[in-house]
C-alpha positions in Angstrom: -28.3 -10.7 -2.9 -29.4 -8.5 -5.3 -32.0 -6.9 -3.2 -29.1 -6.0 -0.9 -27.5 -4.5 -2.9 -30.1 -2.5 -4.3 -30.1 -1.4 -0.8 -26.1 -0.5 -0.3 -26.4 1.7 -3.9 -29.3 3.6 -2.8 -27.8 4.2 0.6 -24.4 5.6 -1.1 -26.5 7.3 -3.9 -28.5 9.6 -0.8 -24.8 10.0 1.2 -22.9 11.1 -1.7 -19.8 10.0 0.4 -16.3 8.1 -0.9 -15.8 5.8 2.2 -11.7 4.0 2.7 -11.6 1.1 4.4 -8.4 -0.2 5.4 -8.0 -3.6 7.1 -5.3 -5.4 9.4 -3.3 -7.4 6.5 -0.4 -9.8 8.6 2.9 -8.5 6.4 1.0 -6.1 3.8 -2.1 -3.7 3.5 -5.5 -4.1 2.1 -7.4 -0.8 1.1 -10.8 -0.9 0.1 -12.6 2.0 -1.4 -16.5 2.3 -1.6 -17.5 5.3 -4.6 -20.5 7.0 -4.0 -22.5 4.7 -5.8 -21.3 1.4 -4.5 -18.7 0.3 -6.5 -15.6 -0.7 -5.3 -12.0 -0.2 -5.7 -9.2 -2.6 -4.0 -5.9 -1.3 -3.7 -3.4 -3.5 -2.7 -4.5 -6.8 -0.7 -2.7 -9.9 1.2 -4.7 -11.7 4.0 -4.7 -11.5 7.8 -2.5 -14.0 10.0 -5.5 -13.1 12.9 -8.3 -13.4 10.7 -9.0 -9.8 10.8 -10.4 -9.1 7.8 -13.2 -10.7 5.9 -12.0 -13.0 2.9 -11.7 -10.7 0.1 -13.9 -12.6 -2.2 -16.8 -11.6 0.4 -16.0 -8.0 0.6 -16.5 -7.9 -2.8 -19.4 -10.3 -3.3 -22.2 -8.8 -5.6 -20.4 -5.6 -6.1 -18.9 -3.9 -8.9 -15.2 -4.0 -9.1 -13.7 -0.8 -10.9 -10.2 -1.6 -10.6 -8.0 -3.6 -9.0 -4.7 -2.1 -8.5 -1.4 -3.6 -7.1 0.7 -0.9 -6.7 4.0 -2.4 -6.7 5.1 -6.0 -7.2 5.5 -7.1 -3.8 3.4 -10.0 -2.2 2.7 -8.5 0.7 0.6 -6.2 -1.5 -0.8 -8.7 -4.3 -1.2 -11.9 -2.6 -4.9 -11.5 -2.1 -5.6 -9.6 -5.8 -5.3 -13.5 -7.7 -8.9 -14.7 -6.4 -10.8 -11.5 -7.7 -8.8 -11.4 -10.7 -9.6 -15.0 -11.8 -13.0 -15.1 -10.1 -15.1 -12.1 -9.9 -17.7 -11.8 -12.6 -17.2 -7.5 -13.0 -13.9 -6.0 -12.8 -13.5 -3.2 -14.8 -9.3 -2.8 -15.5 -6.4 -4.1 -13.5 -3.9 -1.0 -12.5 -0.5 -1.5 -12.4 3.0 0.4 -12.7 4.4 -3.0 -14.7 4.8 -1.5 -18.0 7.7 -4.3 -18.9 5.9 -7.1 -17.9 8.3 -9.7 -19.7 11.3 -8.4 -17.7 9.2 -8.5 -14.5 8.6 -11.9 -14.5 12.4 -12.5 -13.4 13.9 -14.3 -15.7 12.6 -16.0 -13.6 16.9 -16.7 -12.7 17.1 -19.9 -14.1 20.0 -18.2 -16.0 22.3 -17.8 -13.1 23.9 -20.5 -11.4 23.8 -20.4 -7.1 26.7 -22.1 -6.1 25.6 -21.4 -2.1 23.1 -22.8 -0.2 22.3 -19.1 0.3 22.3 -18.3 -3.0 19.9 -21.4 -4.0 17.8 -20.3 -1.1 17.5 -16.9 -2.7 16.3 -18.8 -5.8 13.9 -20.8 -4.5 12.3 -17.9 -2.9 12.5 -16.2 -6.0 10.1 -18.9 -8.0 7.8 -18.3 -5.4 7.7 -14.4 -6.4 7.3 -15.6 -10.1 4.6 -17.7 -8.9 2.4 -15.4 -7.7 3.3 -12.8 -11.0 2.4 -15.4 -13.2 -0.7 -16.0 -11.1 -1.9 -12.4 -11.3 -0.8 -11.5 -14.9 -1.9 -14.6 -16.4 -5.6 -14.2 -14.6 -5.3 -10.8 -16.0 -4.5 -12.1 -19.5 -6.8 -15.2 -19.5 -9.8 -13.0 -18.6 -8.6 -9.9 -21.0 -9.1 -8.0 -18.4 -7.8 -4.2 -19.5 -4.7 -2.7 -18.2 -4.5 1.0 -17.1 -0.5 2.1 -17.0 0.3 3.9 -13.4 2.4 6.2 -13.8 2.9 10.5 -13.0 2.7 11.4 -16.5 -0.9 9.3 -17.3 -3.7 11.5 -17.4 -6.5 11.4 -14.1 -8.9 9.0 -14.4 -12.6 9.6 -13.3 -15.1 7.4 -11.4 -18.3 8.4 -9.8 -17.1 11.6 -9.4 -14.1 11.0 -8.2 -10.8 11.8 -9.6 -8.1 9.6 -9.3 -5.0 10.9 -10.2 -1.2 8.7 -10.1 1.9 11.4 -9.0 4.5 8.6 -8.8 6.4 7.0 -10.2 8.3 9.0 -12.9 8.5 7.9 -16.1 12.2 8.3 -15.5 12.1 6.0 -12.5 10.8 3.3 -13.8 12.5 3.1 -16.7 15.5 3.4 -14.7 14.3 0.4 -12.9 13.7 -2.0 -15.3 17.3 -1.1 -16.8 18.9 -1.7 -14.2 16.7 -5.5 -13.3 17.9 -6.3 -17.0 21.4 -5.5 -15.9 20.9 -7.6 -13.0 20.6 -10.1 -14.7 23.7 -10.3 -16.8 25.7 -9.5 -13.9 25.7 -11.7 -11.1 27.9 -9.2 -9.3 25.0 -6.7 -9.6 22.1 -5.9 -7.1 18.3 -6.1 -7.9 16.3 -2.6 -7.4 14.0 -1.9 -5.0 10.3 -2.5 -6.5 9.0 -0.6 -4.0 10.8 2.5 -6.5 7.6 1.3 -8.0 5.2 2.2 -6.3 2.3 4.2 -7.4 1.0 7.0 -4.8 -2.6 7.5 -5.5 -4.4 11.1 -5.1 -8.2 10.4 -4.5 -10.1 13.8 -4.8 -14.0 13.8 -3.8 -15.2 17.9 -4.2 -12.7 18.9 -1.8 -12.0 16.0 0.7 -8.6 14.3 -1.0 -6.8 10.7 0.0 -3.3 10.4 -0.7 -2.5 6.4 -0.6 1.6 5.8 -0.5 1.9 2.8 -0.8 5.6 1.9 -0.6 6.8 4.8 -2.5 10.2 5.4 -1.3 11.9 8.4 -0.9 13.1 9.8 -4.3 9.2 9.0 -4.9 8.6 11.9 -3.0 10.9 14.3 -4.3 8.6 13.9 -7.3 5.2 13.2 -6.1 5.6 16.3 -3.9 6.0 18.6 -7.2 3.4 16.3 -9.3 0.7 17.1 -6.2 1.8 20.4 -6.4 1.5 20.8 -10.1 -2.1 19.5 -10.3 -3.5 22.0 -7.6 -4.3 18.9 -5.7 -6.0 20.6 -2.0 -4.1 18.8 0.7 -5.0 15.5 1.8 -7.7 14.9 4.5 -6.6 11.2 4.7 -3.0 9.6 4.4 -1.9 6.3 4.1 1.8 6.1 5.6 4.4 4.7 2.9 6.6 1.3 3.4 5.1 1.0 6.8 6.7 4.3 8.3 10.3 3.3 7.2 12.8 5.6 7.3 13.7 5.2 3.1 10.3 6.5 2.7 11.1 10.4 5.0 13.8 13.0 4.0 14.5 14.5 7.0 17.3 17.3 4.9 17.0 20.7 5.9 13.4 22.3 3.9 13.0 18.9 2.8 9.5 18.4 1.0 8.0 15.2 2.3 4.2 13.2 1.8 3.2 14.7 5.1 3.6 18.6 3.4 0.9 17.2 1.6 -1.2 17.0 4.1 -3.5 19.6 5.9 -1.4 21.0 9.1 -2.1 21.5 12.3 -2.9 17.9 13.4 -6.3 18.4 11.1 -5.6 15.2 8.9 -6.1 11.7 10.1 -2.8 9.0 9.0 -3.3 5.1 8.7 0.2 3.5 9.6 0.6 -0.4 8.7 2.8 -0.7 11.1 5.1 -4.0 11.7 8.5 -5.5 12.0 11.6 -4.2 13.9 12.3 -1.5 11.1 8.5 -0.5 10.8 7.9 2.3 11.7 11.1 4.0 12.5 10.6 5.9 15.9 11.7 9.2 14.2 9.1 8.7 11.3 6.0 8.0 13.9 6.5 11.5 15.8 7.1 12.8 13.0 3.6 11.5 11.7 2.2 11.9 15.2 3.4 15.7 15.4 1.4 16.2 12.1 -1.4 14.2 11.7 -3.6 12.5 13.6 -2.8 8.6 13.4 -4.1 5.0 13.4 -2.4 2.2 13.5 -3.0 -1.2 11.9 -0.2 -3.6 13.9 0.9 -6.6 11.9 4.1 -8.2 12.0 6.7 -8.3 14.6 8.8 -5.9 16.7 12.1 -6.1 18.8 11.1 -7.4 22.2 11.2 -5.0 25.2 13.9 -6.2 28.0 16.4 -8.7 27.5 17.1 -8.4 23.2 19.0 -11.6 22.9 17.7 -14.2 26.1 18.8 -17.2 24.2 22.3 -15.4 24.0 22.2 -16.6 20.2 26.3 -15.0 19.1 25.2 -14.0 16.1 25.7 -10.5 15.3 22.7 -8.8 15.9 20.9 -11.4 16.8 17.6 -10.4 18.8 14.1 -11.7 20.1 11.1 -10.3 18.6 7.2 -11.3 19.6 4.3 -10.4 17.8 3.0 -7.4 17.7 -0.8 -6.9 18.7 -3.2 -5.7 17.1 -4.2 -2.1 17.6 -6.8 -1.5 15.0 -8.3 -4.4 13.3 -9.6 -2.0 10.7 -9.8 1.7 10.5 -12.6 3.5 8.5 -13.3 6.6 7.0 -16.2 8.2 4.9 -15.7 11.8 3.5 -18.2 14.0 1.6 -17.6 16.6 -0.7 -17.1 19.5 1.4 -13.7 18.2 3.0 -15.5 16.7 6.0 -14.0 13.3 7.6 -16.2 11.4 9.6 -14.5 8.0 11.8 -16.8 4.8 11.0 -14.3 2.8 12.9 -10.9 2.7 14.3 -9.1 4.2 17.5 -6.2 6.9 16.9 -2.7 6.3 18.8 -3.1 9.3 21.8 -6.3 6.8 22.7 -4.9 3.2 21.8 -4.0 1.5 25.3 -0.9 -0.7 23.2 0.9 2.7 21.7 3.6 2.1 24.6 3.7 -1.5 24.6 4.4 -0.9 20.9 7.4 1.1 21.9 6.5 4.1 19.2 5.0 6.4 22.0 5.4 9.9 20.5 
């Protein structure tokens, strides 16, 4: 093992390149990212349904660990984070945009009463949410593993020569958040917020080749992260990862709106990774949209509404509808970039050659 790796350093060391690997992930994304000299990042990670993508504990066997970064507190993004936190011998900080961890772990609603079968559904479900919190902070905590604080206002952080630099979320957004979960919880009457406001949008700048990773980031995200990119003198991004699976909540589509793909280079010239997935995901007006401006691959996961016949069981249920799982377009999608803004494709077909873009029903 260690002469392989040996080998992987060296080989990194003499291509000075930042490689981003993103795999197939069932309901959520896995991004890995490979520095220059070997060492790993993983943003993000939940397992695939199809067996797509390698366990994680053996993508990161024998390698240096960075950080580990869940972006949000979702599942769909963290599910997959617990083994390396409470099992791999060398990870250098956990990143997270949980600056109020007590309130986080959700009370965990043992404070309300759920009179409904919905309502104790809705609790049940959420204990399985605390679970996996207390999972991942708790390996975090048990292993005193350090914390580095997401958010726009943090400073860049530097690895291997690459800067890493959060843009969102505000300071003012989360702490708008986390007020309003504390209210929550007083009121029954009151909704939860969105953790995907959480979301941290990474910038990852190698000489001049950049990667801008949205996460979930939704839309008033951008409003900011657009000014924050702006404000750093960030080049625009080579490589985007699509937010919320191409949801609409993530696009302003307002007149001279400023959106994630302005922050891209134009003309078709950058390449966009869409987790694509359920009957929401990606809205058809987002994908052309991304289509018309970027050049993109798609990791299918999830389900979509089912072409023909929506509702053969004649279920009366408003809105009812079939779906069928979607298949697979890209099991992963590759790309290694060097310092002069070059992108080369290591693996991964884009949508104007993927033979399932119509079957999909997000032809451009």
């Amino acid at each position: 093992m260690k002469n392989a790796n040996k080998k992987e350093t060296s080989s990194s060391e003499n291509s000075q390149t930042l490689k981003i690997d993103f795999y197939e992930s069932g309901i959520g994304d896995t991004t890995i990212v490979t520095f220059p000299s070997g060492g790993i990042a993983i943003v993000d990670a939940h397992p695939s349904q199809h067996d797509h993508r390698p366990d994680i504990r053996k993508i990161a066997e024998g390698r240096t660990i960075h950080f580990v970064c869940l972006t949000h507190p979702h599942a769909d993004h963290g599910a997959d984070l617990i083994p390396l936190l409470e099992e791999h011998p060398a990870v250098g900080e956990f990143w997270s945009t949980l600056h109020d961890v007590p309130s986080l772990l959700y009370g965990i609603q043992e404070m309300r009463n759920f009179p409904s079968p919905v309502k104790e559904f809705a609790s049940q479900l959420n204990h399985v949410w605390a679970n996996f919190f207390l999972d991942l902070l708790g390996a975090v905590a048990k292993r005193k593993i350090p914390r580095h604080l997401l958010r726009s206002d943090q400073r860049k952080k530097t690895i291997d020569g690459v800067d890493i630099h959060c843009i969102a979320p505000d300071e003012s957004i989360q702490n708008s958040y986390f007020d309003s979960y504390r209210q929550s919880l007083k009121d029954s009457n009151r909704k939860f917020p969105d953790p995907n406001s959480l979301s941290a949008v990474l910038v990852l700048r190698f000489g001049e080749s950049v990667v801008l990773l949205g996460a979930d980031a939704l839309r008033k995200n951008w409003d900011s992260a657009v000014i924050n990119y702006r404000g750093r003198n960030l080049p625009n991004a080579h490589v985007l990862k699509v937010p919320h699976h191409g949801a609409k909540n993530t696009f302003n589509f307002g007149h001279n709106a400023q959106t994630y793909l302005d922050l891209c280079l134009p003309n078709k010239q950058s390449k966009a990774v869409l987790f694509a997935g359920d009957s929401k995901h990606p809205a058809v007006d987002v994908y052309s949209k991304v289509c018309e401006y970027s050049e993109l691959y798609c990791l299918s996961n999830g389900t979509r509404r089912q072409v023909g016949d929506s509702n053969p069981l004649r279920i009366g249920i408003l809105g009812a509808q079939a779906v069928r799982t979607v298949p697979t377009c890209n099991p992963a999608v590759s790309f290694e970039l060097d310092r002069n803004g070059n992108v080369n494709v290591l693996s991964g077909r884009n949508c104007e050659a993927c033979p399932l873009a119509e079957l999909h029903g997000t032809t451009s």
